[in-house]
KOLDREN-512173 format. One line per field, with one value per residue: x, y, z of N, C-alpha, C in turn; residue number from 1; residue in three letters. Coordinates in steps of 0.2 Angstrom, whole numbers. Example, Ala and Ser with C-alpha at 12.3 -4.5 7.8 and 13.67 -1.06 7.14 Angstrom:
BEGIN
n_X	[66 64]
n_Y	[-28 -11]
n_Z	[39 35]
ca_X	[62 68]
ca_Y	[-22 -5]
ca_Z	[39 36]
c_X	[66 64]
c_Y	[-16 0]
c_Z	[39 39]
guse	[1 2]
tilo	[ALA SER]
This chain:
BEGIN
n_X	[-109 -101 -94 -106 -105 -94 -97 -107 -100 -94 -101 -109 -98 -97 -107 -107 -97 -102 -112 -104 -104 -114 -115 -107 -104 -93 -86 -78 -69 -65 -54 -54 -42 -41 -48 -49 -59 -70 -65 -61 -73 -79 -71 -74 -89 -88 -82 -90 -100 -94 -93 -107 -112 -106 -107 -100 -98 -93 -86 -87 -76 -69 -52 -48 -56 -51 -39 -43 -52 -52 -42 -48 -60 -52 -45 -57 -59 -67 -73 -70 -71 -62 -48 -43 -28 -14 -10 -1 9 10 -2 -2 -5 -19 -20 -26 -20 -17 -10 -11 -26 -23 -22 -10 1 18 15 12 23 32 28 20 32 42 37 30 34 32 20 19 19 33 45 36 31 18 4 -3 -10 -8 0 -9 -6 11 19 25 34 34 36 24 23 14 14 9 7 21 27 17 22 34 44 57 57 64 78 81 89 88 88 78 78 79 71 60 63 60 45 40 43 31 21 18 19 9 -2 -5 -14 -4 12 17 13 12 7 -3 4 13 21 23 32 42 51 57 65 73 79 87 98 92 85 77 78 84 100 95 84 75 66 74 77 73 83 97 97 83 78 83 73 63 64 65 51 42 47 44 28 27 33 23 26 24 11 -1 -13 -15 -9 -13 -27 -33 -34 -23 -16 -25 -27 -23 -24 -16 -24 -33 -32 -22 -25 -34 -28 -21 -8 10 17 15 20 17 13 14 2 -4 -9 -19 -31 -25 -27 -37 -46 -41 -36 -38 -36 -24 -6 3 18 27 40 50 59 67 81 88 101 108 102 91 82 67 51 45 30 14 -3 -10 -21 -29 -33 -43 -41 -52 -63 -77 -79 -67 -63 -69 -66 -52 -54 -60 -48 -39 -42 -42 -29 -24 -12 -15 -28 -21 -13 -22 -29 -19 -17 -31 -30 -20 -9 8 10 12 15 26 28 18 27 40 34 32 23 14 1 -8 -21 -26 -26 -19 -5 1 1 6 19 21 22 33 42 42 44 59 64 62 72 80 81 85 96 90 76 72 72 60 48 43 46 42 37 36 23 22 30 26 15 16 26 18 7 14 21 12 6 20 19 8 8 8 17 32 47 59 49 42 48 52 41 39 48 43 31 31 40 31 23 29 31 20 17 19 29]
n_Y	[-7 -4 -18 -23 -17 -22 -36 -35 -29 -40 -50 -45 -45 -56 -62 -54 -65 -75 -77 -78 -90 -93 -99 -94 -79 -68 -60 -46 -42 -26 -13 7 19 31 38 24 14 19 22 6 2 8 0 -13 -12 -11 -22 -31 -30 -34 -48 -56 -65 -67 -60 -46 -43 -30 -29 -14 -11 -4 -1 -7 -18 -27 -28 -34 -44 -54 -63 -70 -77 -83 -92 -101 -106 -99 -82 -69 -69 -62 -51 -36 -32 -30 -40 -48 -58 -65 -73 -81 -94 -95 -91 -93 -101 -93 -98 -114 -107 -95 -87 -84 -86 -82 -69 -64 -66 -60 -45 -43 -51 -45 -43 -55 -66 -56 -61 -73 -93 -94 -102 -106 -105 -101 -91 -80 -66 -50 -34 -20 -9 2 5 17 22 37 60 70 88 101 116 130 133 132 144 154 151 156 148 139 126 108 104 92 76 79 78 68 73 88 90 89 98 110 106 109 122 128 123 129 142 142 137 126 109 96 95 83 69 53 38 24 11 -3 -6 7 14 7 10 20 16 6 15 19 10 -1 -20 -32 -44 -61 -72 -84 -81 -82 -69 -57 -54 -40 -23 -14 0 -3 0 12 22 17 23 37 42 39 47 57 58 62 73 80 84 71 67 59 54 47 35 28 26 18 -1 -16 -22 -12 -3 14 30 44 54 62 72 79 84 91 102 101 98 99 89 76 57 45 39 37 34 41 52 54 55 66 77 76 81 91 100 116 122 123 124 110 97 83 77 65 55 59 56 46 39 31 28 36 28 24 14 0 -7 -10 -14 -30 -37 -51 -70 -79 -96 -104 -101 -106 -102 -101 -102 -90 -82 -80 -73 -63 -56 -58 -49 -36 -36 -32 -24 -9 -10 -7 2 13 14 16 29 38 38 40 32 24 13 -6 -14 -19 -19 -5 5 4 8 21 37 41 47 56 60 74 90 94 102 100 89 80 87 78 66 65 66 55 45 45 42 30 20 22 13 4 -10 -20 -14 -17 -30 -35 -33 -47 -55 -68 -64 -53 -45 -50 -46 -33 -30 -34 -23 -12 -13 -16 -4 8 5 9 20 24 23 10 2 2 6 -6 -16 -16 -21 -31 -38 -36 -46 -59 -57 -62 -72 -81 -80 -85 -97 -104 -104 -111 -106]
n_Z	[102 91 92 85 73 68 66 59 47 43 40 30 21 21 15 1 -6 -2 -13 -24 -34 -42 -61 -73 -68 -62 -46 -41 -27 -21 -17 -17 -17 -22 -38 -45 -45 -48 -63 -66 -63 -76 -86 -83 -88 -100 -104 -102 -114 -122 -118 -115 -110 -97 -80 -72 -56 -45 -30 -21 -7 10 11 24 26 16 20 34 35 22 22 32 25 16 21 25 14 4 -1 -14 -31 -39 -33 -26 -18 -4 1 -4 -6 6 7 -3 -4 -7 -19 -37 -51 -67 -76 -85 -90 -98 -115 -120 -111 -110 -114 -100 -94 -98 -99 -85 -78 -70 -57 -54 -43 -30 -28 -27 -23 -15 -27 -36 -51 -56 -62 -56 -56 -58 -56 -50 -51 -48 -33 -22 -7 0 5 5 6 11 4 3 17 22 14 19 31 31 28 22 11 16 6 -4 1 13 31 44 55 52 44 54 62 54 51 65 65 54 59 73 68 59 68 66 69 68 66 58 48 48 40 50 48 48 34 30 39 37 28 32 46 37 30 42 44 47 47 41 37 41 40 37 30 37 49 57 74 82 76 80 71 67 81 82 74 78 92 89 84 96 102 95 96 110 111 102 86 80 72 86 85 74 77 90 89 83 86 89 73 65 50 44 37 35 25 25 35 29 15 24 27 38 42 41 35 26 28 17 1 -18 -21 -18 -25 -35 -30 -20 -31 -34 -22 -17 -26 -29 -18 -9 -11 -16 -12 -18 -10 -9 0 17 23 34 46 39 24 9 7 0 -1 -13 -20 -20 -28 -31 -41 -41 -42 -36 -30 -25 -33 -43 -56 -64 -79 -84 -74 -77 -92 -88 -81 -92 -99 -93 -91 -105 -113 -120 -112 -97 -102 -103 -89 -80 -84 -83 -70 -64 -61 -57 -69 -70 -81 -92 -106 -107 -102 -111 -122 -118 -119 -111 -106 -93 -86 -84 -78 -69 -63 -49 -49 -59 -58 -47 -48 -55 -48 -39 -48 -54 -42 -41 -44 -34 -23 -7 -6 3 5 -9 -8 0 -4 -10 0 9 24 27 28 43 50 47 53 68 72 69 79 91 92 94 104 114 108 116 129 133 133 136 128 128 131 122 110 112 113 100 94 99 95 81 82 87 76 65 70 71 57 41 25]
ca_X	[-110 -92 -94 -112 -103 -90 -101 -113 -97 -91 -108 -108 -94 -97 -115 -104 -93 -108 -113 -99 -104 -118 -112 -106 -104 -86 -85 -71 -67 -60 -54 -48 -38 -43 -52 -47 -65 -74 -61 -64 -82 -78 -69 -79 -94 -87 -81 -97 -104 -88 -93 -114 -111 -102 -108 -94 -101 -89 -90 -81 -76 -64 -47 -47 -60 -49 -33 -44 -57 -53 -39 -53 -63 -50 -43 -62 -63 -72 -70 -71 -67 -55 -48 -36 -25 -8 -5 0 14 7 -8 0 -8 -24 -22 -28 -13 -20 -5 -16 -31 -21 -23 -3 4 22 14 12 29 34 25 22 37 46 34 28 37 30 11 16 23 43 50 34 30 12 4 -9 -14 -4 0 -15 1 18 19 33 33 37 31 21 22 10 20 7 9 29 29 15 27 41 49 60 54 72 79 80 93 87 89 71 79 81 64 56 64 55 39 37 42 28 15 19 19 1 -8 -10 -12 -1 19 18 9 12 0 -3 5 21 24 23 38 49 58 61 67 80 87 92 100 88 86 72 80 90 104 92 79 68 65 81 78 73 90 99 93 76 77 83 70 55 64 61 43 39 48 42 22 29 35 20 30 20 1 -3 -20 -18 -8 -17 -35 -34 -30 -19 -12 -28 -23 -26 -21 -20 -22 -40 -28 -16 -32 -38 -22 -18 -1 14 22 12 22 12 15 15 -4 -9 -8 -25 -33 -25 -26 -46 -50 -37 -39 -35 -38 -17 0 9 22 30 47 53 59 69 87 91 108 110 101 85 77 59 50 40 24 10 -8 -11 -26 -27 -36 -44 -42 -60 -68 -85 -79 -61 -63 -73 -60 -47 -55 -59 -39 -33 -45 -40 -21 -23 -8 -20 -31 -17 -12 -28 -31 -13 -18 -34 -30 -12 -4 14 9 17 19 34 26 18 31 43 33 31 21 9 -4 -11 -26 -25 -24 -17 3 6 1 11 26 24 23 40 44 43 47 65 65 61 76 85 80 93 94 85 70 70 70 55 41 43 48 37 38 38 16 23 33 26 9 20 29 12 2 19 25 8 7 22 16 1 13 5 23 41 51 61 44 39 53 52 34 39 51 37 24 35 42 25 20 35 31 13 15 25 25]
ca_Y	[-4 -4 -24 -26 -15 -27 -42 -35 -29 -47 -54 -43 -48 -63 -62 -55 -71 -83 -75 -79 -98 -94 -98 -84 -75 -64 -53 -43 -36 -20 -6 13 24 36 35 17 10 22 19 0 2 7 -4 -20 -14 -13 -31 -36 -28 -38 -54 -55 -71 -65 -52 -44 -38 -27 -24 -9 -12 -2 -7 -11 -24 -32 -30 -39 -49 -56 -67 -77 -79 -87 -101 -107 -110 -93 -78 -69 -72 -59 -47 -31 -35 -29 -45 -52 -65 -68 -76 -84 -100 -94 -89 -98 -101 -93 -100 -115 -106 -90 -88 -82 -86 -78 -63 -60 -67 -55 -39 -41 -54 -43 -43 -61 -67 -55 -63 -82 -96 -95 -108 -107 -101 -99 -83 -77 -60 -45 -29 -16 -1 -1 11 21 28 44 61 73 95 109 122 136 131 134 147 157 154 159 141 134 116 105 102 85 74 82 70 69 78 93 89 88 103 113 106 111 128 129 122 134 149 142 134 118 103 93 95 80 63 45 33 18 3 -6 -5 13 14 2 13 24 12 4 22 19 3 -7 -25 -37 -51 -65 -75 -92 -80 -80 -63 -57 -49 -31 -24 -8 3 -3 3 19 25 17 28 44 40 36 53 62 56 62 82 86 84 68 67 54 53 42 30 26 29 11 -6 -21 -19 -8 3 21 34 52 57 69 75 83 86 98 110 101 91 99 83 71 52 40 36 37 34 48 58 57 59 74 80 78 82 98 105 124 124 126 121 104 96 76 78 59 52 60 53 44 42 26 29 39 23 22 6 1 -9 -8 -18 -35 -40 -61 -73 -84 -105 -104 -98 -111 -100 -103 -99 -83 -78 -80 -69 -54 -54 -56 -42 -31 -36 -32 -16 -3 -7 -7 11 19 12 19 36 40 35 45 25 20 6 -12 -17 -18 -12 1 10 4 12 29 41 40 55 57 62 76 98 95 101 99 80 79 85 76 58 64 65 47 41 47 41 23 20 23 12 0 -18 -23 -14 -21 -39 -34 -35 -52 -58 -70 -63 -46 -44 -52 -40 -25 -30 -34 -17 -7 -14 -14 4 12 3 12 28 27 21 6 -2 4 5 -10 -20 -16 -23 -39 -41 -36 -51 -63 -59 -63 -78 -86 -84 -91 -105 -106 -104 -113 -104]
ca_Z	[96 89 90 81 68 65 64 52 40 42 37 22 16 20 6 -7 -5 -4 -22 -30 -36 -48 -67 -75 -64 -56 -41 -38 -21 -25 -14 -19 -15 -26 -44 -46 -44 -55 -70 -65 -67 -85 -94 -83 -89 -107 -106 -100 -117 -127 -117 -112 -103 -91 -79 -67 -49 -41 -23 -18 0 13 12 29 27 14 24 41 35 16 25 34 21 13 25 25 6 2 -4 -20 -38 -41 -26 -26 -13 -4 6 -10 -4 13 3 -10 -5 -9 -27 -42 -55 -73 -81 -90 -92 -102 -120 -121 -103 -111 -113 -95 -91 -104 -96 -79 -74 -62 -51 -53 -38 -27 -27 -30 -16 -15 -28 -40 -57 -57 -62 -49 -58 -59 -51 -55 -51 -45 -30 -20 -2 -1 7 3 10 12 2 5 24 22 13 23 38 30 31 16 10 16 0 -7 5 21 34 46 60 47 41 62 65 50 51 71 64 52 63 77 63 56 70 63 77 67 60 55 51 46 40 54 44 49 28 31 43 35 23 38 49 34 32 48 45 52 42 45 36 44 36 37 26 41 51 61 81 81 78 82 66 67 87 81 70 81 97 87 81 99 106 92 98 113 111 99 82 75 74 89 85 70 77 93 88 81 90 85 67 60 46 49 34 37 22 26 39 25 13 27 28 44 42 36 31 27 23 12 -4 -26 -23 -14 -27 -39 -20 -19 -37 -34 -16 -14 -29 -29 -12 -6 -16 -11 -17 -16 -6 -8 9 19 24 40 46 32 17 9 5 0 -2 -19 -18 -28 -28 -37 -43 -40 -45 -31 -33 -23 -39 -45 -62 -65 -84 -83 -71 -83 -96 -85 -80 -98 -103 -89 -92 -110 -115 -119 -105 -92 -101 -101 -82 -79 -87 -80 -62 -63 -58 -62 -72 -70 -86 -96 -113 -107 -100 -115 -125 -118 -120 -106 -106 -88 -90 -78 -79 -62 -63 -44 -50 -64 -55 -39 -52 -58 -42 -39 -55 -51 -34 -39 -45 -27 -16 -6 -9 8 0 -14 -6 5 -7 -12 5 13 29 27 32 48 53 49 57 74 72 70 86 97 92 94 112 116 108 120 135 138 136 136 122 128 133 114 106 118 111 92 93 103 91 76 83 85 69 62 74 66 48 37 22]
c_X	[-105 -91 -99 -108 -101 -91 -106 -109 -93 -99 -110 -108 -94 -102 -109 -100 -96 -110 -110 -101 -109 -113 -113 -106 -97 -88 -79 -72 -62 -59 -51 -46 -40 -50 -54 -56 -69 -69 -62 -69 -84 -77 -71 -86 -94 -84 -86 -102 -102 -92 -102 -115 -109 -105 -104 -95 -94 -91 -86 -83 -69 -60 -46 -51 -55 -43 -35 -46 -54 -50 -45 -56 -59 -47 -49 -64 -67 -69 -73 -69 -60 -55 -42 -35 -18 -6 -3 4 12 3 -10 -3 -15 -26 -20 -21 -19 -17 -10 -23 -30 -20 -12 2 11 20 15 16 33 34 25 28 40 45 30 28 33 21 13 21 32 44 44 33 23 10 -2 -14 -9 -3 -3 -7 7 16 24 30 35 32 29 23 16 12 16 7 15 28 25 19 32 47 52 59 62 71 82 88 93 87 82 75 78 74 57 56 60 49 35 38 35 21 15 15 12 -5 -13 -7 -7 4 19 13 11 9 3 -2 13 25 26 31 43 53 61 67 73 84 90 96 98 86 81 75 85 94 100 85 71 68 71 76 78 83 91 96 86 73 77 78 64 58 60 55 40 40 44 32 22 28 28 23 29 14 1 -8 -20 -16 -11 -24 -37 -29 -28 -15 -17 -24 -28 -21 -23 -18 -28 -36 -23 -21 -34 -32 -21 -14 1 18 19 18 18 16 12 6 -11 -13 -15 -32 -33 -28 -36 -49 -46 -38 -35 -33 -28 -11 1 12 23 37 51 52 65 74 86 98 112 111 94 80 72 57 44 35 20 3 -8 -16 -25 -32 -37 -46 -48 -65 -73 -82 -73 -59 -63 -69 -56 -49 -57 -54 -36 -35 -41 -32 -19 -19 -11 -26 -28 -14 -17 -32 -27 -15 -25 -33 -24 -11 3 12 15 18 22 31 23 22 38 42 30 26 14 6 -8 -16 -28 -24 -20 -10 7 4 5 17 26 25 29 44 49 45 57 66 65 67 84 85 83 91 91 77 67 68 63 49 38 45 40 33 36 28 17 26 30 19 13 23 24 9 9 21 19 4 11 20 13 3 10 12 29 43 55 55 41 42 53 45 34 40 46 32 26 35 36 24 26 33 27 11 21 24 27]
c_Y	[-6 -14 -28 -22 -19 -33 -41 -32 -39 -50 -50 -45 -55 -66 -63 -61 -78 -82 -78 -85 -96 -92 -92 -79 -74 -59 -53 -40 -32 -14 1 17 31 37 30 13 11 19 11 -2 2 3 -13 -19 -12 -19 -34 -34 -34 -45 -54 -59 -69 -60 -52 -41 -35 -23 -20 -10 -5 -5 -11 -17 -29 -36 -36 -44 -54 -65 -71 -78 -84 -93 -102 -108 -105 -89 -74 -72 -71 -55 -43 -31 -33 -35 -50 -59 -68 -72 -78 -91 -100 -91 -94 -96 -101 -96 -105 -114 -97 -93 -86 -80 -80 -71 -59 -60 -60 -47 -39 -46 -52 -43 -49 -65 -64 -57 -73 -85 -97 -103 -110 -104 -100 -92 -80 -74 -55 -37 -22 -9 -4 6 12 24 33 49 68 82 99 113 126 135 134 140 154 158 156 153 140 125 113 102 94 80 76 76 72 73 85 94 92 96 110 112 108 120 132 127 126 140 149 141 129 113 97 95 91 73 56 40 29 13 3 -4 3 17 13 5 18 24 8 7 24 15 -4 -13 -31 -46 -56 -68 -81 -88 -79 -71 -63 -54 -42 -29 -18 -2 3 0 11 23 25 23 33 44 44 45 59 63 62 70 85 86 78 68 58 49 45 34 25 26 21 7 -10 -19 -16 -5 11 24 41 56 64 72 82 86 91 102 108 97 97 96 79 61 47 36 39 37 36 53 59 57 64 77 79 80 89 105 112 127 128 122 115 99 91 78 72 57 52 56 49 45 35 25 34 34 24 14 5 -5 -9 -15 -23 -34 -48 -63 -79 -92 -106 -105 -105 -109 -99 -99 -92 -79 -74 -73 -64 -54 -54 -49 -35 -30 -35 -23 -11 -2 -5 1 14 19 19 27 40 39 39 37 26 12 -1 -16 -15 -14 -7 5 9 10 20 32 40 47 53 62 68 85 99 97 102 90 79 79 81 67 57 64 57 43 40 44 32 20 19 19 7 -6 -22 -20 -18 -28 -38 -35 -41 -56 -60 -68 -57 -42 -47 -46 -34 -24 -30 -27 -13 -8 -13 -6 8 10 8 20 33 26 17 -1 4 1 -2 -17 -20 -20 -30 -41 -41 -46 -58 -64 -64 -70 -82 -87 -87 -97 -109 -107 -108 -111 -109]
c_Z	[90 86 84 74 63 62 58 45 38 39 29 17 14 13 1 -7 -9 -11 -28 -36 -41 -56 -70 -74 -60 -52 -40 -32 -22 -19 -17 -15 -19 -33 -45 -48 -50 -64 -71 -68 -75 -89 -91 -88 -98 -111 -107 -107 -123 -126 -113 -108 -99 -85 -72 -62 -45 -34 -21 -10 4 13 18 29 22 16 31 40 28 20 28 31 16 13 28 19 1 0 -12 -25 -40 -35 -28 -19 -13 -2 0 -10 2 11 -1 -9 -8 -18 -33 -47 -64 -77 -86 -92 -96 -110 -121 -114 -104 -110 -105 -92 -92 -101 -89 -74 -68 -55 -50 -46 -31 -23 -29 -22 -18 -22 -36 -47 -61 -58 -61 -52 -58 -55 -56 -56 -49 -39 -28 -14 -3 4 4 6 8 10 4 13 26 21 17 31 37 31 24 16 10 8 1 -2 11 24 40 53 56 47 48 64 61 51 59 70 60 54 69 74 63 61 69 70 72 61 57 55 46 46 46 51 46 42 27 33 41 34 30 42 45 30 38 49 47 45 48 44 39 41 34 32 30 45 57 69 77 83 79 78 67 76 88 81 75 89 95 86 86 101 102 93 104 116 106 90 75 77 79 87 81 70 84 95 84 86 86 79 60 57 48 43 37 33 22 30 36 22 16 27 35 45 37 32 31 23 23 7 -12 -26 -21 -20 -34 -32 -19 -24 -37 -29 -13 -19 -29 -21 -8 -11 -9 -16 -14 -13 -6 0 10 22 33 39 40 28 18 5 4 -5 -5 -14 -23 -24 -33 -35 -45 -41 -41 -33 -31 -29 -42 -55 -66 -74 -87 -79 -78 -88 -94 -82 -87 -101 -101 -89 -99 -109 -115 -113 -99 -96 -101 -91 -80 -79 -84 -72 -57 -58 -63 -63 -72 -75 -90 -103 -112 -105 -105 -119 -123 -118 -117 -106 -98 -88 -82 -80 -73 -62 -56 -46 -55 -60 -49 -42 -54 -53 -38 -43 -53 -45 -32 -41 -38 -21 -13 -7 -3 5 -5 -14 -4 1 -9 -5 9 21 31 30 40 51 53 52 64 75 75 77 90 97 94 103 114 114 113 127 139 136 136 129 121 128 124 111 107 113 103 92 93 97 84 77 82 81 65 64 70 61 46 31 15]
guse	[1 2 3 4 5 6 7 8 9 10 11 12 13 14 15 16 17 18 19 20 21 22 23 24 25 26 27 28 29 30 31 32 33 34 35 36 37 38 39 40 41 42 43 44 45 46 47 48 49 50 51 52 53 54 55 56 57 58 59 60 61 62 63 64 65 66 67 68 69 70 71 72 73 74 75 76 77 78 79 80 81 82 83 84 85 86 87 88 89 90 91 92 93 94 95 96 97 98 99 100 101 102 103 104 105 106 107 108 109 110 111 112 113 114 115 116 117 118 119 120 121 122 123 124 125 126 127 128 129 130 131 132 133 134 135 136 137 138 139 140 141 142 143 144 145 146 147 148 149 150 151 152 153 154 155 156 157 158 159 160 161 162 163 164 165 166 167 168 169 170 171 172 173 174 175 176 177 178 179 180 181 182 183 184 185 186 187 188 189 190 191 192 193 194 195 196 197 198 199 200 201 202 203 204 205 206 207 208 209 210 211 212 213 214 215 216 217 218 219 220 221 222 223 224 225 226 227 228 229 230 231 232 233 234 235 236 237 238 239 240 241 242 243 244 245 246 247 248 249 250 251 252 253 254 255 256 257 258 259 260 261 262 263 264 265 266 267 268 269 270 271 272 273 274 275 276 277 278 279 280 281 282 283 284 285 286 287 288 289 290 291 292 293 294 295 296 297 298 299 300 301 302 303 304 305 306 307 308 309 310 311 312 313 314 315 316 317 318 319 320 321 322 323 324 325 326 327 328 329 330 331 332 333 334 335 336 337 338 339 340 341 342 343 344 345 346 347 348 349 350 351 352 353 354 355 356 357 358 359 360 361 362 363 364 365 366 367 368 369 370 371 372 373 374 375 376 377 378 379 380 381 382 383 384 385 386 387 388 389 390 391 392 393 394 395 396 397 398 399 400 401 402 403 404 405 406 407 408 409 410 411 412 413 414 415 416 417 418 419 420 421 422 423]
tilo	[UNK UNK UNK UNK UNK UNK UNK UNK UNK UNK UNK UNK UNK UNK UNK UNK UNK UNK UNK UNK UNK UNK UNK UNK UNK UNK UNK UNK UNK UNK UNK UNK UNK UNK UNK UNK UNK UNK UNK UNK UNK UNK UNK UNK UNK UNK UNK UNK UNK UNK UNK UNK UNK UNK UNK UNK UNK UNK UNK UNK UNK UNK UNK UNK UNK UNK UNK UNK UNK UNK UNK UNK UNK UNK UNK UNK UNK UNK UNK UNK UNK UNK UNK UNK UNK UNK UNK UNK UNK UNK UNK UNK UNK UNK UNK UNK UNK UNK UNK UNK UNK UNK UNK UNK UNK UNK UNK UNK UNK UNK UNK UNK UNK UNK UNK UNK UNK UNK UNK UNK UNK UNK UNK UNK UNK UNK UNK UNK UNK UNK UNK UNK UNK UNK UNK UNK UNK UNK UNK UNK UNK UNK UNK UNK UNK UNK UNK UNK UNK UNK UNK UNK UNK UNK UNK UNK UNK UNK UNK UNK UNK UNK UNK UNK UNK UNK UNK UNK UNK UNK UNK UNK UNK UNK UNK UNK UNK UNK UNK UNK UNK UNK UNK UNK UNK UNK UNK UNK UNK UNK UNK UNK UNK UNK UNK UNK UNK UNK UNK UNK UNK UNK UNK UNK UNK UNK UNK UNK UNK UNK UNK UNK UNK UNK UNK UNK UNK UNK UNK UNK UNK UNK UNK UNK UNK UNK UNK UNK UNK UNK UNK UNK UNK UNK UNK UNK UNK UNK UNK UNK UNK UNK UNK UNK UNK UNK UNK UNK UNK UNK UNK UNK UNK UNK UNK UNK UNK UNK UNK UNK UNK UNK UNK UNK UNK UNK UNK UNK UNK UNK UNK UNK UNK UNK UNK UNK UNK UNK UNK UNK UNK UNK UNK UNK UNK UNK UNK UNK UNK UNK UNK UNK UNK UNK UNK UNK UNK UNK UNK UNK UNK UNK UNK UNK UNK UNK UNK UNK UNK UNK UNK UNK UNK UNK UNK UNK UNK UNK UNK UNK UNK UNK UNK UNK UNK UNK UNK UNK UNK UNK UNK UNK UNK UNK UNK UNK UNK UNK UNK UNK UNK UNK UNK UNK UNK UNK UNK UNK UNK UNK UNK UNK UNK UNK UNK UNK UNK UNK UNK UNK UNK UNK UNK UNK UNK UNK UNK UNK UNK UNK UNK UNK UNK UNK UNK UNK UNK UNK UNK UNK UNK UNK UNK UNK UNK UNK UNK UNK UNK UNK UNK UNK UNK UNK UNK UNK UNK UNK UNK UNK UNK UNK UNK UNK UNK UNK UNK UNK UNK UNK UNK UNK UNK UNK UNK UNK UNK UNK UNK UNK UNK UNK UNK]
């Protein structure tokens, strides 16, 4: 059943793909995280009012389908028009270059530059599409949780011992089956792992050997699966390098810590509601740094495309200043472009003020993060490794390797694909 499932979301997606080619016609594959879609829905079908030629079909899919499947549809020639997408660099061969089909290419340099790099091929100057938010790991608490057990929330520089040690006190007190829970993604981990000192990069630019830091962090994980202290569930309830949040896990009042990310938080701010207090915590210290690692979703622009032009004018529109702040504002994103956040005065469109404070939360936090971070979003390699991570780590979770044997097979998986790709 499990497999006829998978074959009939792949044949799905595979239609909306086949669609794409009739004139005048753009599909986006779009996944949310939260509001994103519905605000989408807005200002496409105010385009489509702007421009009548045009008509813009948005398939709202799971992210997971766009993290497993999008990628084959794209090394056979297919695919969407346009696509929200995190594997933004891994997939840089796949995206169309808007630069000569933009009405004021500078503009984009101009606004979204910083992040240009991250979504193109090493060495080019092409301009794919842009990044819909900027994101930030971090993690979130259950304050009526704490303070019902009579726990203090570790104050800002606490290191995840500090953090372990409270959360098994508040889960004891309340009878929640989980002190803690971390989404199932290698990207998830990282920051973790490079406040431990752990460093994926090698000198030659390729991916170094699993190294001491990066051993560290994944030890405790495995021991903390182990004692009761991280939620197991969500990292071995999926095989290979599925994604797996748990963020319904926090949602329901069952995680006192939940680590995630910047774009949890209009999820929360609508699906928690009154129900209990919780507040953003940043990311907890190792013994190196308190790193957390930005990100964020582009929106690309597929060389596939039958409508190349048509592309073009639902990305300029959707990359126009006040549509990138009003997205921003309703959605409660950190916006990635440069003039909106110059000019200030964002209204988040929100009565929520554990949402508000948990966005200044992160705003401040973005600012901190180490210079191995910082490389990692733009690094070719970097969907290499934290798929590798996730399927080995959650093997040994389940104890179907040894912590040594995981490591061996990090390396292994790695190395192949290095073998295989050239990017």
């Amino acid at each position: 059943m499990r497999k006829m499932k998978t074959v009939l979301a792949a044949l799905a997606v595979s239609l909306m793909a086949s669609t794409a080619a009739l004139a005048g016609d753009v599909r986006i594959m779009w996944y949310s995280d939260g509001v994103e879609g519905e605000v989408l829905k807005d200002l496409v079908d105010r385009f489509m009012k702007e421009n009548p030629d045009i008509k813009v079909t948005i398939d709202n899919v799971a992210y997971s389908v766009v993290k497993e499947q999008l990628q084959v549809q794209l090394e056979g020639g297919n695919g969407p028009d346009i696509a929200r997408v995190t594997s933004i660099k891994a997939l840089a061969s796949h995206w169309l270059d808007l630069r000569p089909l933009l009405s004021d290419p500078a503009y984009w340099e101009a606004n979204f530059g910083d992040q240009l790099d991250w979504m193109r091929p090493d060495g080019s100057n092409m301009i794919p599409g842009f990044m819909t938010q900027l994101t930030l790991t971090g993690g979130y608490a259950n304050k009526t949780l704490f303070d019902q057990a009579g726990v203090a929330v570790p104050a800002p520089g606490s290191n995840w011992d500090q953090w372990a040690e409270a959360v098994k006190k508040v889960a004891a007190s309340q009878q929640i089956p989980y002190p803690m829970a971390i989404d199932r993604s290698g990207h998830r981990i990282t920051p973790l792992i490079l406040s431990y000192g752990g460093n994926y990069i090698g000198a030659d630019g390729k991916p170094a050997p699993v190294d001491d830091g990066t051993k560290a962090f994944v030890a405790k994980l495995v021991d903390w699966t182990k004692d009761g202290t991280l939620s197991k569930d969500v990292w071995v309830s999926a095989a290979g390098s599925t994604y797996r949040a748990a963020a319904d896990d926090f949602i329901n009042g069952q995680v006192a810590l939940y680590y995630s990310g910047s774009w949890q938080i209009p999820n929360f701010s609508t699906k928690i509601g009154n129900s209990f207090d919780w507040v953003a915590v940043g990311t907890p210290c190792g013994s190196a740094n308190c790193t957390a690692l930005a990100g964020g979703a582009g929106l690309v622009a597929i060389k596939y495309t039958k409508n190349p032009k048509d592309v073009a004018k639902v990305m300029e529109y959707l990359a126009q200043q006040d549509i990138v702040k009003e997205f921003s504002e309703r959605t409660l994103f950190l916006p990635a472009h440069k003039g909106v956040v110059a000019a200030g005065g964002l209204d988040f469109k929100t009565d929520d003020a554990q949402a508000k404070a948990a966005l200044n939360v992160f705003v401040e936090a973005s600012g901190k993060n180490s210079d191995i971070a910082k490389k990692l979003p733009g690094w070719f390699w970097s969907d290499t490794v934290y798929g590798a991570l996730v399927t080995r780590v959650s093997q040994a979770m389940a104890g179907e390797l040894s912590l040594d044997e995981a490591f061996q097979r990090i390396d292994a998986d790695i190395a192949a694909k290095v073998k295989d790709t050239a990017p």
